[in-house]
C-alpha positions in Angstrom: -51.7 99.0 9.1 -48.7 99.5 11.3 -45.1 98.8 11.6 -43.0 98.2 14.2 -39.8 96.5 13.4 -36.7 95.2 15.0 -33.1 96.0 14.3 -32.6 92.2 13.7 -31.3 89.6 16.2 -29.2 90.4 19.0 -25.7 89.9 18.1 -23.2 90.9 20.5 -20.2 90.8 18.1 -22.3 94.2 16.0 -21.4 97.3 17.4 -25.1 98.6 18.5 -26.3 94.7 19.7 -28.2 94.3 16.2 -27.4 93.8 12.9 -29.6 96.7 11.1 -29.0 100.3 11.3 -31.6 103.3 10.6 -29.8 103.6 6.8 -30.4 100.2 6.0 -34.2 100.1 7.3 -35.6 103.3 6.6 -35.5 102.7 2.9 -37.9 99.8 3.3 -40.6 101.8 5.8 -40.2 104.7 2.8 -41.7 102.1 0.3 -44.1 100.3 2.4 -45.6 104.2 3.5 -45.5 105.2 -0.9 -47.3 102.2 -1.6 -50.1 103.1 1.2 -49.8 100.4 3.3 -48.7 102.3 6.6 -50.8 104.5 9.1 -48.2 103.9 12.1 -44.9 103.3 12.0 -42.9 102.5 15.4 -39.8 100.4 16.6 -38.8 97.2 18.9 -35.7 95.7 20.1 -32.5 97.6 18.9 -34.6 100.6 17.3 -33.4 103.9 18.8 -34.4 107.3 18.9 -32.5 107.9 15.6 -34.1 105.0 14.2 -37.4 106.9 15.1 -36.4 109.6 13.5 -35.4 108.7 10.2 -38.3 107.2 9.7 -40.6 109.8 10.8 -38.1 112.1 8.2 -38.7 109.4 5.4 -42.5 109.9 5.2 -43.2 113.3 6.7 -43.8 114.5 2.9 -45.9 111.8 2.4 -49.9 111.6 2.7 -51.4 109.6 5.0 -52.7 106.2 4.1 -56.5 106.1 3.0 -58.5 103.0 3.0 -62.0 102.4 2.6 -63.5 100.4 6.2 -63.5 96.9 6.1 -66.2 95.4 4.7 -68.5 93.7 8.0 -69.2 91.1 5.8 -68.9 87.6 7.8 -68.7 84.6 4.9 -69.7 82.3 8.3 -73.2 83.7 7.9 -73.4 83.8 4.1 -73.3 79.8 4.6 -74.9 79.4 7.5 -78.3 79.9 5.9 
């Protein structure tokens, strides 16, 4: 699975244009990585460079996600017989 969030809405009142900040999100892609649910983490609208890299610091100690293959099993055919 992958990730690629935004720093929230534009908001042109916040000092970067978005509401979120690397601190504030990079606890959340930490947990989503520990509990194996990430291969690819990225970033969209208001994510930075240093957004990039907090991340990639957050889960550069951590292994890689394993997951069996998906099962080809189509439960259209099962009752289509």
């Amino acid at each position: 699975m992958s990730v690629y969030p935004n720093a929230g809405l534009p908001n042109p009142l916040a000092e970067t244009g978005f509401d979120l900040n690397e601190p504030e999100m990079t606890p959340a892609i930490r947990e989503w990585a520990e509990n194996g649910w990430l291969n690819i983490i990225g970033g969209c609208c208001g994510t930075t460079p240093e957004f990039i890299r907090g991340f990639a610091n957050a889960v550069k100690a951590l292994r890689r996600a394993s997951r069996r293959p998906w099962s080809r099993f189509c439960a259209c055919r099962a009752h289509s017989r």
